[in-house]
NUNU-729032 format. One record per residue: x, y, z of N, C-alpha, C, O in turn. Coordinates in steps of 0.2 Angstrom, whole numbers, padded with zeros to 4 digits, always signed. Each point is the difference from the previous one (the first is absolute). Layout:
XYZXYZXYZXYZ/...
//
This chain:
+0344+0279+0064+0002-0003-0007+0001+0006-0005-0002+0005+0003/+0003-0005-0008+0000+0000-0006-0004+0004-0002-0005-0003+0001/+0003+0010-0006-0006+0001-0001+0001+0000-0006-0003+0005-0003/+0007-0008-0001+0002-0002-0008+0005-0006+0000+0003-0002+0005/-0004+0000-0012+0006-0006+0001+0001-0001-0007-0005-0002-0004/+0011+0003+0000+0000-0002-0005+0004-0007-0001+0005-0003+0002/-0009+0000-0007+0001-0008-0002+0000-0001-0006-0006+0000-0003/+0012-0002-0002+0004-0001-0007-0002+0009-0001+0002+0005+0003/-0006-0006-0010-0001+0008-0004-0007+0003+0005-0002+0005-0002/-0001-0007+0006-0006+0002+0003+0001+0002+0004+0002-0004+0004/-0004+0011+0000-0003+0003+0006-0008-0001+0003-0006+0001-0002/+0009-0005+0011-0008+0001+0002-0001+0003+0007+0004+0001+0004/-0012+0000-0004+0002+0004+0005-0004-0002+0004-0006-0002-0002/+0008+0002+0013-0006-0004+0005-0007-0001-0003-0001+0004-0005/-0002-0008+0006-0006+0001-0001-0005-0003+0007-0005+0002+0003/+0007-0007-0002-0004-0005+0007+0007+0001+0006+0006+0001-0002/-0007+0000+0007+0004-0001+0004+0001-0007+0005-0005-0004+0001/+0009+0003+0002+0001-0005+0003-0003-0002+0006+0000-0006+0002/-0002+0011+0003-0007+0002+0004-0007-0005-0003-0003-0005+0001/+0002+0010-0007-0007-0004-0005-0001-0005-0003-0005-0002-0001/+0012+0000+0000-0001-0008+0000+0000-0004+0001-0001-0005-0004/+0003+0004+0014+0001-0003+0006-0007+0001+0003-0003-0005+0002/-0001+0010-0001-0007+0002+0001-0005-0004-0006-0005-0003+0001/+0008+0003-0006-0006-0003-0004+0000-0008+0001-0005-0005-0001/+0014+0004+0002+0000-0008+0002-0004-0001+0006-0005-0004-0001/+0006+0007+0005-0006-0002+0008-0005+0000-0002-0003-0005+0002/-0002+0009-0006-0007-0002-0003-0002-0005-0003-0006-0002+0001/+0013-0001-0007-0002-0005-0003+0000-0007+0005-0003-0005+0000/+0009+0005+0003-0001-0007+0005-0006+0002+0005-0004-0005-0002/+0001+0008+0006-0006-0001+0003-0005-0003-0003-0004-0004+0003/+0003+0006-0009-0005-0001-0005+0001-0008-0005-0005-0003-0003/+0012+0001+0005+0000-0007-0005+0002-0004+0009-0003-0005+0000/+0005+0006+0006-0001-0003+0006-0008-0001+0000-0003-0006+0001/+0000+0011-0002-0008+0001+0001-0004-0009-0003-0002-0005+0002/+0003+0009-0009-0003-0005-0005+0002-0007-0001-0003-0005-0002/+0008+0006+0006+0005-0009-0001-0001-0005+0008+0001-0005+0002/-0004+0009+0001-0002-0002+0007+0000-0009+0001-0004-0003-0003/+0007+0000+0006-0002-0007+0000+0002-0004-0004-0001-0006+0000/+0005+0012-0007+0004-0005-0005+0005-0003-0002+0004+0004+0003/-0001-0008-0007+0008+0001+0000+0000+0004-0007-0003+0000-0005/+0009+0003+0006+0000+0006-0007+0008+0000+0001+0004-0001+0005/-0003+0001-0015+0004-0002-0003+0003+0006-0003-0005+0003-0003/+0010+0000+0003+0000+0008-0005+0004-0003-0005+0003-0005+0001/-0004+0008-0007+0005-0002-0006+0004+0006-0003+0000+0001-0006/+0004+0003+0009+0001+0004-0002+0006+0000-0007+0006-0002+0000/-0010+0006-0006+0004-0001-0006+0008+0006+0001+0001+0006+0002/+0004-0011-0005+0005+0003-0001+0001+0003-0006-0001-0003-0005/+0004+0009+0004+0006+0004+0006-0004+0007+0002+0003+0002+0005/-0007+0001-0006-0002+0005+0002-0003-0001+0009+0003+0003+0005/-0009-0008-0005-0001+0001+0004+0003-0002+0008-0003-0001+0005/+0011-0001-0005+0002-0003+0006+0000+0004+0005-0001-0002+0006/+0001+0008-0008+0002+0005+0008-0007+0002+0003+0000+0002+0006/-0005-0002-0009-0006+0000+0001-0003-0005+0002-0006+0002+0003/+0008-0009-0004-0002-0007+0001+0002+0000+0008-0004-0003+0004/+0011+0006-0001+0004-0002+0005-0004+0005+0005-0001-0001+0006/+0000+0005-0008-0002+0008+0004-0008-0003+0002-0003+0000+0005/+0001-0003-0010-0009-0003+0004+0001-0008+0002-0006-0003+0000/+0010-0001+0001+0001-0002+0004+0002-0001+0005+0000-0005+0003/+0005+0011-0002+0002+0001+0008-0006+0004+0003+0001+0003+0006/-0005-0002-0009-0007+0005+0006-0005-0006+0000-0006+0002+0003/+0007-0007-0005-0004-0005-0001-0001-0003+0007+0006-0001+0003/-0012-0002+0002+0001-0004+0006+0000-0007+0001+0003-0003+0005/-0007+0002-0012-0004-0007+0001+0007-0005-0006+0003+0003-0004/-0003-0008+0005+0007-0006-0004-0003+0001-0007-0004-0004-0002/+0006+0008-0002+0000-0003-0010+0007-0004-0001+0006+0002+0002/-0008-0006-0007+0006-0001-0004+0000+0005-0006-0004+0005-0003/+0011-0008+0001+0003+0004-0009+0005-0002-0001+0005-0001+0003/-0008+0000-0011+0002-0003-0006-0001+0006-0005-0005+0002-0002/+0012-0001+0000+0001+0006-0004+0000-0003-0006+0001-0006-0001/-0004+0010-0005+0001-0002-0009+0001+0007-0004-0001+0005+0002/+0004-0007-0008+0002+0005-0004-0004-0002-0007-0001-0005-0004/+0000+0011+0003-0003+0002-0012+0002+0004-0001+0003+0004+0004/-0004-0004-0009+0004+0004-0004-0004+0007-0004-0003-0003-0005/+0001+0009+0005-0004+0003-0004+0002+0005-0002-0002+0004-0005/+0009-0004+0010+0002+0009-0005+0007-0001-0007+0004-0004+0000/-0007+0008-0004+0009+0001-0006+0003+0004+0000+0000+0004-0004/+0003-0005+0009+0005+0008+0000-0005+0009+0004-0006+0000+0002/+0012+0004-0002-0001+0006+0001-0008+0001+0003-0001-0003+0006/-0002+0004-0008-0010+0001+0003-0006+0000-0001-0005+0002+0002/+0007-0008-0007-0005-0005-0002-0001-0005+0002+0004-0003+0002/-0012-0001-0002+0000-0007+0000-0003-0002-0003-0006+0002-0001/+0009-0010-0002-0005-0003-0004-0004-0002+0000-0003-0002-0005/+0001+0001+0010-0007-0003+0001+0000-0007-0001-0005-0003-0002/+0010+0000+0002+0000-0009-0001+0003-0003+0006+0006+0001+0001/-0011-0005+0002+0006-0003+0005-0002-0007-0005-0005+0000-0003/+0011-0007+0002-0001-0006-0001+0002-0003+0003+0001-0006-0003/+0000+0004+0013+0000-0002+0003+0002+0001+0006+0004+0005-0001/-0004-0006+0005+0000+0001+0009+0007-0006+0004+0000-0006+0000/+0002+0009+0001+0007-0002+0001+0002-0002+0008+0001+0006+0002/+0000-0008+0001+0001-0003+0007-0008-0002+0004-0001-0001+0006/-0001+0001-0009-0008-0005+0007+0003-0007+0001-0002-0005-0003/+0006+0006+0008+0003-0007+0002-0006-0004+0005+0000-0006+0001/-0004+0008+0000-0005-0004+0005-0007+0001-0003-0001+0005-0004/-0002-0011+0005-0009+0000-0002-0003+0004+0006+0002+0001+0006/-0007+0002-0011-0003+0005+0004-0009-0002-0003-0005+0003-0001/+0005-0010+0002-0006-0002-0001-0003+0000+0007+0003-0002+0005/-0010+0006-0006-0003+0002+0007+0000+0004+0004-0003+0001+0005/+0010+0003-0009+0004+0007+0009-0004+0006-0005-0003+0000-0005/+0004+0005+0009-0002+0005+0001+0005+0004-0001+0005+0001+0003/-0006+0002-0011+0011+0004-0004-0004+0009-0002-0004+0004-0002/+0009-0004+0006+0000+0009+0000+0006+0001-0005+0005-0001+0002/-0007+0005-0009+0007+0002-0004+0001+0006+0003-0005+0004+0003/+0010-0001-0004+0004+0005+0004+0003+0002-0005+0003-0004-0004/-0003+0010+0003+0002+0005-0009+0001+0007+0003-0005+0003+0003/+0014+0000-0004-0001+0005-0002-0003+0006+0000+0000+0005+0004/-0005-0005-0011-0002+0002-0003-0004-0004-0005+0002-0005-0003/-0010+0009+0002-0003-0006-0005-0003+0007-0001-0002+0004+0004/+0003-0003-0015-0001+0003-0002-0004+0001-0006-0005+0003+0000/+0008-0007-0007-0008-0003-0005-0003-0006+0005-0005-0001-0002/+0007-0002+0006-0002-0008+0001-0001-0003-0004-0005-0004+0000/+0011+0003-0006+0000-0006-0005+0002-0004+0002-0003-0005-0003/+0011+0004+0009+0003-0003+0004-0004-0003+0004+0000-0006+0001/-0003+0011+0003-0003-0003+0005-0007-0006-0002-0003-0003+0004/+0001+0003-0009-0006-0004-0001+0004-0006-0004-0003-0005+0000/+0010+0006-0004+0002-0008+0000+0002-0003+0004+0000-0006+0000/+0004+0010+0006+0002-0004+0006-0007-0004+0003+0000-0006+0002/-0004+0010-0002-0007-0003+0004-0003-0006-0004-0001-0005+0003/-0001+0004-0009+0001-0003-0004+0003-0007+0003-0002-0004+0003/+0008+0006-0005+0005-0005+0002+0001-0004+0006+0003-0005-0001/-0005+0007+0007-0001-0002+0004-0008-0001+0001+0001-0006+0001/-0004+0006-0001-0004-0003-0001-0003-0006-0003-0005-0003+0001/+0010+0002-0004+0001-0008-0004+0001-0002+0006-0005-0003+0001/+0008+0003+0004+0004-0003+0005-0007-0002+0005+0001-0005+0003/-0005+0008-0002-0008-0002+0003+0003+0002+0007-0001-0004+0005/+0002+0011-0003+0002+0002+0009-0008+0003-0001-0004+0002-0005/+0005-0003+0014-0010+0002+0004+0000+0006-0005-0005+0001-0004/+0009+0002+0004-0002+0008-0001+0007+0005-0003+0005+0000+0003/-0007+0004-0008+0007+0002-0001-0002+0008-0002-0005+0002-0004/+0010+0002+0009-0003+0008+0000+0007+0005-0002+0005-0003+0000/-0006+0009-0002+0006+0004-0002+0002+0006+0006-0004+0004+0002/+0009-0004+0000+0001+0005+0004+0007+0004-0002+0005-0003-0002/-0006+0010+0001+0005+0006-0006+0001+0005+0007-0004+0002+0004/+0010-0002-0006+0004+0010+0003-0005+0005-0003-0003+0004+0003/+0004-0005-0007-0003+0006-0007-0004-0003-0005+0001-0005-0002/-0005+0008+0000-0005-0002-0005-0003+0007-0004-0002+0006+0002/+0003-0007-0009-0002+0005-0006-0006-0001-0002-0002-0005-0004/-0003+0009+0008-0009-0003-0004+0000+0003-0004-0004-0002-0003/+0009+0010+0000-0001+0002-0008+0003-0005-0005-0002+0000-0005/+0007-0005+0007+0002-0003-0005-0004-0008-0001+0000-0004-0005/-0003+0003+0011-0001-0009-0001-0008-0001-0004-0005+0001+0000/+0010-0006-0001-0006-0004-0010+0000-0006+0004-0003-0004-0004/+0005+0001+0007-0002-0008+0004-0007-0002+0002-0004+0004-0001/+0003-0010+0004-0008-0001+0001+0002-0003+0007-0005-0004+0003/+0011+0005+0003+0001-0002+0005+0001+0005+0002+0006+0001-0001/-0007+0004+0005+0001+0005+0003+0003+0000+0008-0004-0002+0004/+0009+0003-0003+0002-0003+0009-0005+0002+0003-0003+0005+0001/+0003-0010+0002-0003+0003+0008+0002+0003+0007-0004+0002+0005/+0009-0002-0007+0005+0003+0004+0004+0007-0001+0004-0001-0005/-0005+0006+0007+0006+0006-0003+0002+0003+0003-0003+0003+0004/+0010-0002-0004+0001+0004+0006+0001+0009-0002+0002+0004+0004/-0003-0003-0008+0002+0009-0002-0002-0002-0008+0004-0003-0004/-0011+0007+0001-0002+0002-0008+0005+0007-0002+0002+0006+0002/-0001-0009-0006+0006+0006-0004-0003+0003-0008-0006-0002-0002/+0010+0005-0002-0004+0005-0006+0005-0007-0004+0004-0003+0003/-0006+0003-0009+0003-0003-0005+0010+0005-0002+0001+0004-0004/+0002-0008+0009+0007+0005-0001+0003-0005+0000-0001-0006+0002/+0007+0008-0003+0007-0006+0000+0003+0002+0009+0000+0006+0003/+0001-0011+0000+0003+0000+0006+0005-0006+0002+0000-0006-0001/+0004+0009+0004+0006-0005+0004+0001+0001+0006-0002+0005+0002/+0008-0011+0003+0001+0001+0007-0005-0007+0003-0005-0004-0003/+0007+0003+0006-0004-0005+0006-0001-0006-0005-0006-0002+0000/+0010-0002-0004-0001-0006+0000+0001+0004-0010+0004-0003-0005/-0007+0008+0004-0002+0001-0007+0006+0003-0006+0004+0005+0001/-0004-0007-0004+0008+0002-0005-0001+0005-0005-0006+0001-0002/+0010+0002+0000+0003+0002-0009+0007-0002-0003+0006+0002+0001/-0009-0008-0004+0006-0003-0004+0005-0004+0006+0006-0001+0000/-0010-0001+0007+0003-0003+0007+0002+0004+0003+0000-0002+0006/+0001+0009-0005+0003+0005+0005-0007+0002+0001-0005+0000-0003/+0008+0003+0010-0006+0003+0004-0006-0006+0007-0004+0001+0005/+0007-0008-0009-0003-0004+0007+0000+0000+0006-0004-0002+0003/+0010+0005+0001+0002+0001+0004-0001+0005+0004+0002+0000+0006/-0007+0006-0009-0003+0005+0003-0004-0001+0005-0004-0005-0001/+0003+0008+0006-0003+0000+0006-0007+0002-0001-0005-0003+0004/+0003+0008-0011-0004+0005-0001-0002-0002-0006+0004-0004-0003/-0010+0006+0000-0003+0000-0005+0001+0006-0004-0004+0004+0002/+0008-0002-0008+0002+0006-0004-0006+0000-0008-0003-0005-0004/+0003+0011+0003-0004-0001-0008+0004+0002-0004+0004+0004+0001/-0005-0006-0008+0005+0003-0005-0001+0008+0001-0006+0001+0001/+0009+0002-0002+0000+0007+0001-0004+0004-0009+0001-0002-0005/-0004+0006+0006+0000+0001-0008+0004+0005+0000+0003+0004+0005/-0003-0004-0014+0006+0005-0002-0002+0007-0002+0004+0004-0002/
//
């Protein structure tokens, strides 16, 4: 692949590779197979970053999960995010009693991720846990911290594998950083 990519006015450059992220996939399924032994597990994976990551840990997966995909809302444009979700968008099925694995990109302040969980848990499931591609413990102010990680990264902007700038860039195989100038 690519050891740059530019995307609108931005240059970036490899940073995780496609190797490393299929490796860290196979760690995180041993560890959520392990943990989930004997249960039914539900993934919820939020849309749109995390699909190609959602699809990639459930083809290494052995044991039967369902999924029920949902979407929020937290970024404004360019490379920010607001930090507001005001609701949760497709939980087409009750998840009173199951056991819901949310499946995220990336979880970064975890402002998002602690109203998603919030929110679901109004819905009363056995158990409800967070599982991230990437995780920023220099950026996160949240009080739900995943349980699940598959690769800690520095506080930087990144795209590729599910993750955007301004929508480009999803389709990457590889995980790129903004390059500095």
């Amino acid at each position: 692949m690519q050891d740059e990519v530019q995307l609108h006015d931005k240059v970036f450059k490899k940073f995780i590779t496609e190797a490393e992220i299929q490796s860290s996939i196979k760690s995180l399924v041993e560890r959520i197979e392990r943990d989930y032994e004997g249960m039914e597990l539900l993934l919820l994976p939020v849309l749109n970053g995390s699909f190609m990551f959602a699809s990639d840990l459930m083809k290494e997966m052995s044991k039967n999960v369902s999924v029920s995909f949902v979407k929020v809302s937290s970024y404004q444009g360019n490379m920010q995010t607001s930090g507001r979700v005001d609701e949760l968008i497709g939980l087409n099925s009750s998840i009173v009693g199951k056991h819901v694995l949310i499946i995220e990109d990336i979880v970064d302040t975890g402002i998002t991720i602690d109203k998603v969980l919030t929110l679901l848990r109004a819905h009363y499931p056995a158990g409800v846990e967070v599982c991230t591609m990437l995780y920023k413990p220099e950026a996160y102010e949240g009080k739900n911290p995943p349980k699940y990680v598959g690769i800690e990264i520095p506080n930087r902007f990144v795209v590729g594998y599910g993750l955007d700038y301004n929508e480009y860039g999803r389709n990457l195989k590889e995980i790129y950083q903004l390059k500095e100038e």
